[in-house]
Residue frames as a rotation matrix with the C-alpha (Angstrom) as fourth column:
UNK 1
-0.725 -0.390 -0.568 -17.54
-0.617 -0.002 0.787 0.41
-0.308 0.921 -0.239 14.58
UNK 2
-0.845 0.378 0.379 -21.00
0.512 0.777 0.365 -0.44
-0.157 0.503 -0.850 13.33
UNK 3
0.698 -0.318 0.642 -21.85
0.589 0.764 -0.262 -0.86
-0.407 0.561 0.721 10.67
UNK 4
-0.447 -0.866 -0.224 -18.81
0.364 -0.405 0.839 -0.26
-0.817 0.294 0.496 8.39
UNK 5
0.921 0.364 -0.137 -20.38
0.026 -0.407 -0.913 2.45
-0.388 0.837 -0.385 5.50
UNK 6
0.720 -0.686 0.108 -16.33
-0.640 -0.716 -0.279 2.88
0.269 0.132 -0.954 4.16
UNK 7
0.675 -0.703 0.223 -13.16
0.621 0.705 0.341 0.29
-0.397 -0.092 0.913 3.20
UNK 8
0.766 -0.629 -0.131 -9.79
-0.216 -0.444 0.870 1.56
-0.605 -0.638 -0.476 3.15
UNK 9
0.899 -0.410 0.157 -6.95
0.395 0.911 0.117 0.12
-0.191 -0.043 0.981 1.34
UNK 10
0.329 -0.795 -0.510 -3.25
-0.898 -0.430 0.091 0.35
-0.292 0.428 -0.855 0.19
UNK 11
0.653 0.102 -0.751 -2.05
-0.729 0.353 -0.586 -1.13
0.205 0.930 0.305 -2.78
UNK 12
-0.049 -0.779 -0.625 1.71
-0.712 0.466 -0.524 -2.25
0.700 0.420 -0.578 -2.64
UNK 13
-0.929 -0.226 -0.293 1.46
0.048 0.711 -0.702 -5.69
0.366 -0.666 -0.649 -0.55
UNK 14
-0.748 0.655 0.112 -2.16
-0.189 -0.048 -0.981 -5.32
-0.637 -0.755 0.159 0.43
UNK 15
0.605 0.796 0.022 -3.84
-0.432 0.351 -0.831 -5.73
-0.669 0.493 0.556 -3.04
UNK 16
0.814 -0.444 -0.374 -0.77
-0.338 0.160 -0.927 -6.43
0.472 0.882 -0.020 -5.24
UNK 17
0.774 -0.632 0.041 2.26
0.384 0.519 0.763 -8.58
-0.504 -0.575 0.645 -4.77
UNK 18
0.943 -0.151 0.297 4.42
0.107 -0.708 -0.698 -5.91
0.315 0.690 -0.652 -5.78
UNK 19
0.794 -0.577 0.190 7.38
-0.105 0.179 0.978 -6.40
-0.598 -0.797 0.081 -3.32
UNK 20
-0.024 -0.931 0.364 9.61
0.287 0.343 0.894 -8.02
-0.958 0.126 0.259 -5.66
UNK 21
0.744 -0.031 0.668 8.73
0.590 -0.440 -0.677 -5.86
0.316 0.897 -0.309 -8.41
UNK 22
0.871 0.001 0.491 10.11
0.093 -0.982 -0.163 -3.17
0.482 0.188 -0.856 -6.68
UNK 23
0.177 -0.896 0.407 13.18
-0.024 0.410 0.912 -5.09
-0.984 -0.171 0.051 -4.89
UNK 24
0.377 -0.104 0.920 14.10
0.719 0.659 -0.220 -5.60
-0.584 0.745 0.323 -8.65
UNK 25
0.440 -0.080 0.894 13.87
0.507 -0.800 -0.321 -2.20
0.741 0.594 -0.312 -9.87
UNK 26
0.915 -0.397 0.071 15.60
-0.307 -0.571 0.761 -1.02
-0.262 -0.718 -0.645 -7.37
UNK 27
0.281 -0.955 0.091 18.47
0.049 0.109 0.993 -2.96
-0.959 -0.274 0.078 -7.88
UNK 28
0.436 0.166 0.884 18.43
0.878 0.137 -0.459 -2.41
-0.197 0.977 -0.086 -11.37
UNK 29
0.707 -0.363 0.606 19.55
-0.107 -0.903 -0.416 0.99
0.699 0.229 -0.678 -10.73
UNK 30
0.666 -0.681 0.304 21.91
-0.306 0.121 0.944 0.12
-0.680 -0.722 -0.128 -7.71
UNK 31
0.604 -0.611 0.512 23.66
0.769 0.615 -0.172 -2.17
-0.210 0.497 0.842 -10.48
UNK 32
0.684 -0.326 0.653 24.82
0.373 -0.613 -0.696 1.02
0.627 0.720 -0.298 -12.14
UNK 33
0.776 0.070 0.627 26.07
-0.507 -0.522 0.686 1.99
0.375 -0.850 -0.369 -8.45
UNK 34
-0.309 -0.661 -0.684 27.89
-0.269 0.751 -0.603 -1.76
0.912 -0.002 -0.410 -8.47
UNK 35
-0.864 -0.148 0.481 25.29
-0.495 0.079 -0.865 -2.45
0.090 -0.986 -0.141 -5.29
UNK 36
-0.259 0.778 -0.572 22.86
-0.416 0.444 0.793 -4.68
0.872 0.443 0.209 -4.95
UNK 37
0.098 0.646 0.757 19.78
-0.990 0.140 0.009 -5.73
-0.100 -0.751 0.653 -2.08
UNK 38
-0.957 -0.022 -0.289 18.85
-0.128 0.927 0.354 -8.87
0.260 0.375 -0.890 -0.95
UNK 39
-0.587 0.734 0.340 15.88
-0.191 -0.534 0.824 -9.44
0.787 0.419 0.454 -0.82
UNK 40
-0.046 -0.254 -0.966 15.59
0.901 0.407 -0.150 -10.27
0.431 -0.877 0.210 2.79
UNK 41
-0.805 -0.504 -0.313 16.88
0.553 -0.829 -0.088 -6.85
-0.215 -0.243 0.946 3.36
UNK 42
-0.674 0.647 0.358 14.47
-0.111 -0.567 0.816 -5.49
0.731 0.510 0.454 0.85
UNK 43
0.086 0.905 -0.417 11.58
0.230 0.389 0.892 -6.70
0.969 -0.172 -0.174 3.26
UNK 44
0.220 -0.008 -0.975 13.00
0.975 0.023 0.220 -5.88
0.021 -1.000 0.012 6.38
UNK 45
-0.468 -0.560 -0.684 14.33
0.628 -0.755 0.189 -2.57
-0.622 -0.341 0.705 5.84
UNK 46
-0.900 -0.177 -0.397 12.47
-0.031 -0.885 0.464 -0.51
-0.434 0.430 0.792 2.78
UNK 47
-0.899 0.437 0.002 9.23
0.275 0.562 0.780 -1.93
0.340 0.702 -0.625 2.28
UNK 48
0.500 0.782 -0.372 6.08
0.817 -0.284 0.502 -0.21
0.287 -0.555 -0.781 2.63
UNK 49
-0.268 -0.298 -0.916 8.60
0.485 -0.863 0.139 2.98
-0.833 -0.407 0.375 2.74
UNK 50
0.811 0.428 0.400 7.96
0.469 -0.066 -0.881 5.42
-0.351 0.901 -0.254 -0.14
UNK 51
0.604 -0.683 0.411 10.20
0.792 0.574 -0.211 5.49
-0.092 0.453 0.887 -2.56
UNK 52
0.515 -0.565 0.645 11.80
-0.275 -0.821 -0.500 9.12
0.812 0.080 -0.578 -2.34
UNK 53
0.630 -0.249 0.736 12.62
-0.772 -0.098 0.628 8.61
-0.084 -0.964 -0.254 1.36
UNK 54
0.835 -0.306 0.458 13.72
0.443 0.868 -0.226 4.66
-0.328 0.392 0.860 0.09
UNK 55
0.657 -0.732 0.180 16.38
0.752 0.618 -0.231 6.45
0.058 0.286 0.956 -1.77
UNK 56
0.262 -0.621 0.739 17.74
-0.712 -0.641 -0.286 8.81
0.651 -0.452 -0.610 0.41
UNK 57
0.656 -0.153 0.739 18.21
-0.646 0.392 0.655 6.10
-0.390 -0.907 0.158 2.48
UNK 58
0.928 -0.247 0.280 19.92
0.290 0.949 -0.125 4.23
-0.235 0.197 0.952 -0.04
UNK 59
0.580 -0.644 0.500 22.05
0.335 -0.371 -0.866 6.81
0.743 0.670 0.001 -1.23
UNK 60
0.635 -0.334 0.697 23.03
-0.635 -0.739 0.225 7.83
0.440 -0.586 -0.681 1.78
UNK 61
0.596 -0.142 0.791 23.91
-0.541 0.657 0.525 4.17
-0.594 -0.741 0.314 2.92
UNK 62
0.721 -0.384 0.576 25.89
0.687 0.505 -0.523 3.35
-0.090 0.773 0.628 -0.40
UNK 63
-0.070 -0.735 -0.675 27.49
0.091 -0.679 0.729 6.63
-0.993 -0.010 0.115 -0.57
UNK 64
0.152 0.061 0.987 25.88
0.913 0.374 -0.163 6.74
-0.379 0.926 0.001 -4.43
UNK 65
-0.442 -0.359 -0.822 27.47
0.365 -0.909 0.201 9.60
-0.819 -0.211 0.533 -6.04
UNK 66
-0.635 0.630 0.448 24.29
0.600 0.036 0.799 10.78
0.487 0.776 -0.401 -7.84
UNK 67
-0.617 0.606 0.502 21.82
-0.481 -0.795 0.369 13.74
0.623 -0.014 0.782 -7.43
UNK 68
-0.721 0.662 0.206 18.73
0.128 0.419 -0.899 12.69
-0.682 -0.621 -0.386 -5.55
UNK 69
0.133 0.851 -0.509 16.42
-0.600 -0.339 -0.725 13.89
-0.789 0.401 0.465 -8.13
UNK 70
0.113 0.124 -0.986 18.10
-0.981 0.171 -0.091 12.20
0.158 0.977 0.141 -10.50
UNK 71
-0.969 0.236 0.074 18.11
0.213 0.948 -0.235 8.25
-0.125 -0.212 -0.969 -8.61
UNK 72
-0.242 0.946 -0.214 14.44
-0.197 -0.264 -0.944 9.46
-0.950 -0.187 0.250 -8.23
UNK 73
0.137 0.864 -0.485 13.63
-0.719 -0.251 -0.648 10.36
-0.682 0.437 0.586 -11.36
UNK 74
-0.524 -0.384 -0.760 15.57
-0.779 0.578 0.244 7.62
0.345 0.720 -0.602 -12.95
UNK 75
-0.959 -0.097 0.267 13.48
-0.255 0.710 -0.657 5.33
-0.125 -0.698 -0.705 -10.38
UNK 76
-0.195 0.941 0.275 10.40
0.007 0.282 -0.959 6.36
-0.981 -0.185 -0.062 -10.88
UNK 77
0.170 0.039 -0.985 10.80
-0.985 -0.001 -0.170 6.52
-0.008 0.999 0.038 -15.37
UNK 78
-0.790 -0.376 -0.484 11.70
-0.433 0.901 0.006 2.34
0.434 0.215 -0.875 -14.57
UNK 79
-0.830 0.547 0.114 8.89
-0.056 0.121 -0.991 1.85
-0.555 -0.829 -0.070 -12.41
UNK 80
0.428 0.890 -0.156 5.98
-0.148 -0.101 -0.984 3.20
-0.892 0.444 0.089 -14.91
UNK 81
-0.282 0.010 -0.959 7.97
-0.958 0.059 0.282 1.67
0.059 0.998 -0.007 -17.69
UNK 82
-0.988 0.129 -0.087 8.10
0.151 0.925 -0.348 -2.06
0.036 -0.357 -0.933 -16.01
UNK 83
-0.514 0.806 -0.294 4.29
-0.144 -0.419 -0.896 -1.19
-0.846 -0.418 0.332 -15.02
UNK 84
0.348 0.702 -0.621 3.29
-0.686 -0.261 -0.679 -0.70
-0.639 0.663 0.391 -18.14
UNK 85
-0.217 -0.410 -0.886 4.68
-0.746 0.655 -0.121 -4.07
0.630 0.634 -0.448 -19.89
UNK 86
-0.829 -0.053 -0.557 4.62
0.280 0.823 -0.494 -6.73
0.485 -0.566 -0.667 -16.84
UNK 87
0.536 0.837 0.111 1.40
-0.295 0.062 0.954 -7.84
0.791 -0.544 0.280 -14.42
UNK 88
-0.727 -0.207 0.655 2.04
-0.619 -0.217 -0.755 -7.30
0.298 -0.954 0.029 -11.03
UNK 89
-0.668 0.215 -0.712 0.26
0.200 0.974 0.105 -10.23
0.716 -0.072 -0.694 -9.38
UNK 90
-0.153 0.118 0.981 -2.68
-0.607 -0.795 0.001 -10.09
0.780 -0.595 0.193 -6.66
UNK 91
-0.415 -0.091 0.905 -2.70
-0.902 0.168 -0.397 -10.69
-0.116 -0.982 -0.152 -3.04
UNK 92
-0.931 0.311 -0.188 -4.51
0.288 0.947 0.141 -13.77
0.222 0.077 -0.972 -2.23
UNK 93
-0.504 0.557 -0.660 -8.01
0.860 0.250 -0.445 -13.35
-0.083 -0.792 -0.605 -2.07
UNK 94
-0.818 -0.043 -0.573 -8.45
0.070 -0.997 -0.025 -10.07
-0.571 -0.060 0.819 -3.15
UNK 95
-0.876 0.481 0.050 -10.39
-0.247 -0.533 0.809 -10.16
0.415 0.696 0.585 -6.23
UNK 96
-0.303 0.748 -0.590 -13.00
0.692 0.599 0.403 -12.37
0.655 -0.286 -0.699 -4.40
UNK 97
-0.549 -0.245 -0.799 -12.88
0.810 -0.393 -0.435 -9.63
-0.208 -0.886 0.414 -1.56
UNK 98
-0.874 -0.037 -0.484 -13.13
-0.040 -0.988 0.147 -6.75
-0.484 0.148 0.862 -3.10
UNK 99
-0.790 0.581 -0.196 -16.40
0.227 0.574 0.787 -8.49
0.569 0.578 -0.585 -5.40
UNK 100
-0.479 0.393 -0.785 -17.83
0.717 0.691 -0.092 -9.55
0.506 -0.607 -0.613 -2.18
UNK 101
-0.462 0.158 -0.873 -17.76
0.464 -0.795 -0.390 -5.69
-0.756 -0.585 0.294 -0.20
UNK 102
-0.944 0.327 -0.035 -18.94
-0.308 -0.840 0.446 -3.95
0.116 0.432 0.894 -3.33
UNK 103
-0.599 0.730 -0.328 -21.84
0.064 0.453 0.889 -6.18
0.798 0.512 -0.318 -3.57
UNK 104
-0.100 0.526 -0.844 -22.82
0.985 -0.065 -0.157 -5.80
-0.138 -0.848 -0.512 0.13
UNK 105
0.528 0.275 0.804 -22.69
0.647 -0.744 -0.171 -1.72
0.551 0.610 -0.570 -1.19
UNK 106
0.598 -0.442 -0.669 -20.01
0.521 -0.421 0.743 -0.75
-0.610 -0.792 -0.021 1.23
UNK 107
0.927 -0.373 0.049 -17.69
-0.231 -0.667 -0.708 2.25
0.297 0.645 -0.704 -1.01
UNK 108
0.466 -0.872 0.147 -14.29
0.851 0.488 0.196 1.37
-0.243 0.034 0.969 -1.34
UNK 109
0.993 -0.119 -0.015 -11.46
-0.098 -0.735 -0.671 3.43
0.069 0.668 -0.741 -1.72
UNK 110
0.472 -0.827 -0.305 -7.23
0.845 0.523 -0.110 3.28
0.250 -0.205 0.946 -2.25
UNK 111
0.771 -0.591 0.237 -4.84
-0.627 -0.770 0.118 5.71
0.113 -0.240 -0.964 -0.28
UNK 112
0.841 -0.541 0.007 -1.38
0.542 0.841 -0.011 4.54
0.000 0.013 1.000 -1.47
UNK 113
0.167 -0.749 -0.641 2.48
-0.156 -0.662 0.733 6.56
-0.974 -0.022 -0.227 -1.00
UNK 114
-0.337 -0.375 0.864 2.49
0.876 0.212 0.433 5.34
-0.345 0.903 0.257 -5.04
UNK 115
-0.703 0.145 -0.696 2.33
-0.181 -0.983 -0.023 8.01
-0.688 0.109 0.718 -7.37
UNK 116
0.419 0.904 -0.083 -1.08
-0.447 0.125 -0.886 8.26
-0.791 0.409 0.456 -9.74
UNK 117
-0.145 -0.348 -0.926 1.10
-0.983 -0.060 0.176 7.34
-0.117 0.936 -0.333 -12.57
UNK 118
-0.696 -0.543 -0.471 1.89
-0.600 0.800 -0.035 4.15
0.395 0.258 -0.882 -11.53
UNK 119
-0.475 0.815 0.333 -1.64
-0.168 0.287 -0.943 3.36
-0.864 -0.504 0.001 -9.87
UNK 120
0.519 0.714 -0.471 -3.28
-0.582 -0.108 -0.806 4.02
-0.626 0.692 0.359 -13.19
UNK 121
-0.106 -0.268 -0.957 -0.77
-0.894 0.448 -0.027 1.72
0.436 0.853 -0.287 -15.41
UNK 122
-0.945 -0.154 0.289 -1.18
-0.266 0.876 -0.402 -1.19
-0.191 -0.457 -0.869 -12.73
UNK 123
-0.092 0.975 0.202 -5.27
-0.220 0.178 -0.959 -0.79
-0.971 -0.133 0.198 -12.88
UNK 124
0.066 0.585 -0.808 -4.97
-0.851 -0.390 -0.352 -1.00
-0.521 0.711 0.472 -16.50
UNK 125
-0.318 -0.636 -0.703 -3.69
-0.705 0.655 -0.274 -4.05
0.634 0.408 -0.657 -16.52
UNK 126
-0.895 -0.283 -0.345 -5.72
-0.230 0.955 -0.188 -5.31
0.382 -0.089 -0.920 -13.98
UNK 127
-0.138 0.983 0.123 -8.88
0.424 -0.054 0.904 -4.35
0.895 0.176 -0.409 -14.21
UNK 128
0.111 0.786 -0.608 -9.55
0.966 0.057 0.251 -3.41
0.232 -0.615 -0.753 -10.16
UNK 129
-0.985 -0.090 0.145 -9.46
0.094 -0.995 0.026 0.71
0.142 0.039 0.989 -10.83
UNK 130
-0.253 0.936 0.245 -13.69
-0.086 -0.274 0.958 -0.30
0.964 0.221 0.150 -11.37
UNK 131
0.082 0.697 -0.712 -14.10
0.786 0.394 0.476 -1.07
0.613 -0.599 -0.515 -7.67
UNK 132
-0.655 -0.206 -0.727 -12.84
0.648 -0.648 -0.400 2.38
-0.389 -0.734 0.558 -6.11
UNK 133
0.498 0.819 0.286 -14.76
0.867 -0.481 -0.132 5.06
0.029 0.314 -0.949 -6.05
UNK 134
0.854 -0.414 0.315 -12.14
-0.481 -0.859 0.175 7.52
0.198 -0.301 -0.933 -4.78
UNK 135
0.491 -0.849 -0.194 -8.15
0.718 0.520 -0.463 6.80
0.494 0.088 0.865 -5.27
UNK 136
0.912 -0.370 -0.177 -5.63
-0.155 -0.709 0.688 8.87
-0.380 -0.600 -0.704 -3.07
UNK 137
0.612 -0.781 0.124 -2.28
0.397 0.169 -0.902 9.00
0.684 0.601 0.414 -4.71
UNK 138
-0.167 -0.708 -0.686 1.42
0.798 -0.506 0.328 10.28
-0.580 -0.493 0.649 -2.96
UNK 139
-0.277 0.366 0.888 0.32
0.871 -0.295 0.393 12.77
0.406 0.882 -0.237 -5.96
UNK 140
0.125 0.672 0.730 -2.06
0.349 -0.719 0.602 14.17
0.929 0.179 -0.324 -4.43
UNK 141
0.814 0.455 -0.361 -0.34
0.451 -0.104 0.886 15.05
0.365 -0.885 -0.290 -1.12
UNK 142
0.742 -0.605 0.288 1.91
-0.480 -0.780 -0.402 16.93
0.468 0.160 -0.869 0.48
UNK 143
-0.531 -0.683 0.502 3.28
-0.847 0.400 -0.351 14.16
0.039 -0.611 -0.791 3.22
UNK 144
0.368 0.341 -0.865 3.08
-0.425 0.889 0.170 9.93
0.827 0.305 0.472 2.61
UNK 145
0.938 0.295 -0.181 2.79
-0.040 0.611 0.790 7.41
0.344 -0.734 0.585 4.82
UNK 146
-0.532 0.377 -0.758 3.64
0.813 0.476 -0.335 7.19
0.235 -0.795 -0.560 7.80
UNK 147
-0.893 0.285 -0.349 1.52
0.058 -0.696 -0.715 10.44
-0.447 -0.659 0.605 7.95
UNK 148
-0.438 0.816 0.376 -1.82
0.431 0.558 -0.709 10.48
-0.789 -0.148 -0.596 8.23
UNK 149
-0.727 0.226 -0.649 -2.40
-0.575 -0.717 0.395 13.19
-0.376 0.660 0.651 5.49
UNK 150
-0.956 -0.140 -0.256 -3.32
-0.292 0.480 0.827 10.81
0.007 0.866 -0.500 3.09
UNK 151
-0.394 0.815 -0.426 -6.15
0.842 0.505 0.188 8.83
0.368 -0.284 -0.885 5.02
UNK 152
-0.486 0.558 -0.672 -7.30
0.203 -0.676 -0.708 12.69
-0.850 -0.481 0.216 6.42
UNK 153
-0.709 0.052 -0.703 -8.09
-0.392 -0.858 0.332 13.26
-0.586 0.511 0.629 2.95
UNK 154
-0.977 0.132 -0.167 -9.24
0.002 0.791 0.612 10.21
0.213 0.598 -0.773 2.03
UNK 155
-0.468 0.723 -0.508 -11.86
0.883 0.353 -0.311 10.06
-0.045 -0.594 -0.803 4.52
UNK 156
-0.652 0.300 -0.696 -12.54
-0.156 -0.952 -0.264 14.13
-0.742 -0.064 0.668 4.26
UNK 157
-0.826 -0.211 -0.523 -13.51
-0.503 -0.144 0.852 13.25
-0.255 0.967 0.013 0.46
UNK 158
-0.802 0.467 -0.373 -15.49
0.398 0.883 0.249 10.22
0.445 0.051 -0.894 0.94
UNK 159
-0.268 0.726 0.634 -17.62
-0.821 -0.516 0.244 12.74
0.504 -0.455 0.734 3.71
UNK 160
0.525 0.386 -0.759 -18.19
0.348 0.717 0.605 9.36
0.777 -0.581 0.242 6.28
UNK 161
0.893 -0.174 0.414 -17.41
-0.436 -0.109 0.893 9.23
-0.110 -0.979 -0.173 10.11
UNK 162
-0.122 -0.916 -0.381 -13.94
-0.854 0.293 -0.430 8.05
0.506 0.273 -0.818 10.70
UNK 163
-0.485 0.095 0.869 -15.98
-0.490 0.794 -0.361 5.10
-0.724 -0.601 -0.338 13.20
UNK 164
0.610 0.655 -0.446 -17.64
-0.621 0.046 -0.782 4.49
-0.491 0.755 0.435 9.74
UNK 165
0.461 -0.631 -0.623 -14.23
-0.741 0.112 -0.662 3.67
0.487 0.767 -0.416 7.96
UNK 166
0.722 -0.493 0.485 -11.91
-0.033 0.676 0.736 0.63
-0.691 -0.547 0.472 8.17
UNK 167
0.518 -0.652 -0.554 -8.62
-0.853 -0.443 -0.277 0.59
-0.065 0.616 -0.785 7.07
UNK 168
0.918 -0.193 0.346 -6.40
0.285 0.928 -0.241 -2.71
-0.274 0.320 0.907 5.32
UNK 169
0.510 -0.854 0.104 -2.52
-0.860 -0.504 0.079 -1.94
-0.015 -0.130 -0.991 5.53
UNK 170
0.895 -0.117 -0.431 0.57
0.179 0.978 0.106 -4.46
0.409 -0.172 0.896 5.63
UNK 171
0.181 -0.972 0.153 3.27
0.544 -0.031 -0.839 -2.38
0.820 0.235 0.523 6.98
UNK 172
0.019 0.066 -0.998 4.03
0.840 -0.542 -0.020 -0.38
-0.542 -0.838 -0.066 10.11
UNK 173
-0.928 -0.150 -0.340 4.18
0.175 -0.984 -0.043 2.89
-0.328 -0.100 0.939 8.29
UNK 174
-0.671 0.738 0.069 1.28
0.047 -0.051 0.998 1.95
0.740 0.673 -0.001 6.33
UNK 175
-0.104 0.294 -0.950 -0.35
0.875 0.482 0.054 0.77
0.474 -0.825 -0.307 9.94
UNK 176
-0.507 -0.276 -0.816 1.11
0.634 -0.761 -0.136 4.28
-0.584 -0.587 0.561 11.84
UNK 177
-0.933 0.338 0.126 -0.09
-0.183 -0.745 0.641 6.43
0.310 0.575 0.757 8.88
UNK 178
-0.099 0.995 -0.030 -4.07
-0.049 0.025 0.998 4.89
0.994 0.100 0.046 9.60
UNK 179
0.288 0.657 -0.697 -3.90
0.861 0.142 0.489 5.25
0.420 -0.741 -0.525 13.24
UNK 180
-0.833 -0.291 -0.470 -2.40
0.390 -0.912 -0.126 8.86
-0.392 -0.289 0.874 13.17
UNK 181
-0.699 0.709 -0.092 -5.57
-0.421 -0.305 0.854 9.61
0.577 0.636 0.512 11.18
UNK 182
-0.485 0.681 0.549 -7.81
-0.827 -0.152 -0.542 8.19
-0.286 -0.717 0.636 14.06
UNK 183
0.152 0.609 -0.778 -8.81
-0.959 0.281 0.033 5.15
0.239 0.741 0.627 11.99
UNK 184
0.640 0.264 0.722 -9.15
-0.491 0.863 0.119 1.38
-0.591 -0.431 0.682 12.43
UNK 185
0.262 -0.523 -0.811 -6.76
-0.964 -0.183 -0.193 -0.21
-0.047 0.833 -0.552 10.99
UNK 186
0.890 -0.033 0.454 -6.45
-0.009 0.996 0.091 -4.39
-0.455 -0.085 0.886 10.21
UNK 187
0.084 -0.911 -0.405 -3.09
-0.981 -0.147 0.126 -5.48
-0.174 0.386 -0.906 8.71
UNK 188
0.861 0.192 0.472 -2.88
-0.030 0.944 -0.328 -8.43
-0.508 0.268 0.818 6.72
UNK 189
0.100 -0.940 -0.325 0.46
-0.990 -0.126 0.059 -9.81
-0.097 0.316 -0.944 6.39
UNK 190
0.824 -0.010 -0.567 0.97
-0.228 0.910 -0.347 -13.86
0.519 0.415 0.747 5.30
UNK 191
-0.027 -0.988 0.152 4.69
-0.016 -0.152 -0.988 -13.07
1.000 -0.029 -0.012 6.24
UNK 192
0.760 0.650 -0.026 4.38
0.404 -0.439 0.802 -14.27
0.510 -0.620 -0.596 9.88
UNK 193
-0.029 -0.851 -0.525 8.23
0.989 -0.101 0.109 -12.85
-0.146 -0.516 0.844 11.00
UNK 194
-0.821 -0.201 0.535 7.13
0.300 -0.948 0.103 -9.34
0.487 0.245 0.839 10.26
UNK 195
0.223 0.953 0.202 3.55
0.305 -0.266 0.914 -9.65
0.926 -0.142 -0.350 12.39
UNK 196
-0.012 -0.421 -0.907 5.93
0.993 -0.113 0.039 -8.78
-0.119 -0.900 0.420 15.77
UNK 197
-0.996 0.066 0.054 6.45
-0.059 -0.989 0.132 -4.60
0.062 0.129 0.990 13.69
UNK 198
-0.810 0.509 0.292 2.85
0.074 -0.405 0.911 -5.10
0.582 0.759 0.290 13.21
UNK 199
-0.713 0.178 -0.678 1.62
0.680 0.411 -0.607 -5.00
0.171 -0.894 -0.414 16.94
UNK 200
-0.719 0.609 -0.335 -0.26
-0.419 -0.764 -0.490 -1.45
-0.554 -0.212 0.805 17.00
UNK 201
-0.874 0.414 -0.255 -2.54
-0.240 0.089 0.967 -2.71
0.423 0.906 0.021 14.38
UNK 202
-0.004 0.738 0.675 -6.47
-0.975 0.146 -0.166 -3.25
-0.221 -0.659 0.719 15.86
UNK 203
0.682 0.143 0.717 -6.44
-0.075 0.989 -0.126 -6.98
-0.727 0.032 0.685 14.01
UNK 204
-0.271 -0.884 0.381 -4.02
-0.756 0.440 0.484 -9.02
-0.596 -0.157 -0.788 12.69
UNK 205
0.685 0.709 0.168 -4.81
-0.323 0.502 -0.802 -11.54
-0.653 0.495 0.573 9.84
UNK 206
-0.322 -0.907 0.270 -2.83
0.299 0.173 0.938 -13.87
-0.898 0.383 0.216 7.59
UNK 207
-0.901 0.125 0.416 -5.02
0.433 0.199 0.879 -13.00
0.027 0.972 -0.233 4.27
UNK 208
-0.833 0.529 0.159 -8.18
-0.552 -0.813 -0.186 -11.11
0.031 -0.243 0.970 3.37
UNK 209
-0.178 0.603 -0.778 -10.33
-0.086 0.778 0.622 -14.42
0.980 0.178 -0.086 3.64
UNK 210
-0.628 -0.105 -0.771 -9.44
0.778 -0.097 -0.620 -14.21
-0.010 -0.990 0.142 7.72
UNK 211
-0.955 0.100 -0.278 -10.04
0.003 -0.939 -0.344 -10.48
-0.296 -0.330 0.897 7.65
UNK 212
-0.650 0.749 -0.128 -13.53
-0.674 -0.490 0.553 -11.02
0.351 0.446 0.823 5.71
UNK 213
-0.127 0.329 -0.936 -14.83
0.323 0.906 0.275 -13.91
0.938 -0.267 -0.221 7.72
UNK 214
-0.679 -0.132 -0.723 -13.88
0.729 -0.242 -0.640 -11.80
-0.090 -0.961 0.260 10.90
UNK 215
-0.942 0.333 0.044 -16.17
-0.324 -0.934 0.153 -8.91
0.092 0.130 0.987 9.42
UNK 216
-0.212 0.660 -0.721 -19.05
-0.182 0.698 0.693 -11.55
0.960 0.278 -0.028 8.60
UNK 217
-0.289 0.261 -0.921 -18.80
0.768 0.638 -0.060 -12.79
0.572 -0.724 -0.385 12.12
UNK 218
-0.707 -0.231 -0.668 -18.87
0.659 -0.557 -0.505 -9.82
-0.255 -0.798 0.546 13.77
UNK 219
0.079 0.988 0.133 -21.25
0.988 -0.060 -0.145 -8.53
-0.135 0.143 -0.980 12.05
UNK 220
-0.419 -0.662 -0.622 -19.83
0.358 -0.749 0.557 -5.37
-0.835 0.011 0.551 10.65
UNK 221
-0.998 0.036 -0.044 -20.96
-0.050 -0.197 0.979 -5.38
0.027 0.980 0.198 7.53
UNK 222
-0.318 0.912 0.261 -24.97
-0.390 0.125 -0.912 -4.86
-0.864 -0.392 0.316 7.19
């Protein structure tokens, strides 16, 4: 892995602190259900899952007597309304990051299990749609993380070596999806009771200041 020509990323937790948006809107519809997460739970159990699978699992564990399509679609019409009214904070470190790799001229790109909708109302609101060059959406695939689709396409698209590419993840599926896909994968989690799921990862980091200081030293980056 040198040099890196090709960054990686995914969105929810890894550029955006989006967690407890979506612990929120979740339970926003559970209310109707008379059930509600904690958010504890939310972090151990459904984060970093995408959100169809999220609520078959919920519905199945509530016993919610409601369609699937329709918790879906009622999930994702709250999602890209919230989205499009509220700022969704970022990671630490990011905007400096992300600044720092374009300018060295390395191509950036996001492969997230969100759907384009809700990628494109978050960038518009925060401006960092200008640093990708190539976005991967749950959209645009047929199977989200923890399969590798995504990052096969990502990298197909982009046309680089997969020893070329480095991948930035905070979850084990997010983690499993980029090393079923043959790819490096770092995982930057702050959270450090969740860095035990996060053991397959190639490095480990509490923030992308670690993770870009470790590139710098090593000498990854030309």
């Amino acid at each position: 892995m040198k040099y890196l020509k090709a960054l990686l990323f995914d969105l929810d937790g890894t550029l955006i602190d989006s967690e407890f948006f979506h612990f929120e809107c979740w339970n926003e519809i559970l209310s109707e259900f008379d059930v509600q997460l904690t958010y504890d739970d939310w972090l151990k159990t459904y984060a970093g899952v995408p959100m169809p699978a999220n609520a078959a699992r919920l519905a199945e564990k509530y016993s919610i007597a409601a369609p699937l399509p329709q918790i879906i679609d009622k999930r994702e019409r709250l999602t890209l309304e919230r989205l499009k009214t509220k700022d969704v904070n970022l990671m630490p470190h990011v905007a400096d990051v992300l600044e720092y790799f374009k300018s060295k001229g390395l191509r950036l790109a996001l492969v997230t299990s969100s759907p384009r909708q809700d990628v494109e109302a978050v960038f518009e609101r925060n401006g960092l749609g200008r640093y990708f060059e190539l976005i991967i959406t749950r959209t645009e695939v047929a199977k989200s993380k923890p399969d590798p689709e995504s990052y096969l396409v990502c990298v197909e698209k982009l046309g680089v070596l997969k020893e070329e590419c480095l991948v930035f993840e905070d979850t084990i599926n997010g983690v499993k999806s980029a090393k079923a896909a043959g790819l490096t994968c770092f995982a930057i989690q702050s959270n450090t009771g969740e860095h035990h799921k996060l053991s397959i990862a190639d490095k480990l980091f509490l923030d992308f200041k670690e993770a870009k200081n470790y590139l710098i030293t090593e000498e990854l980056i030309a």
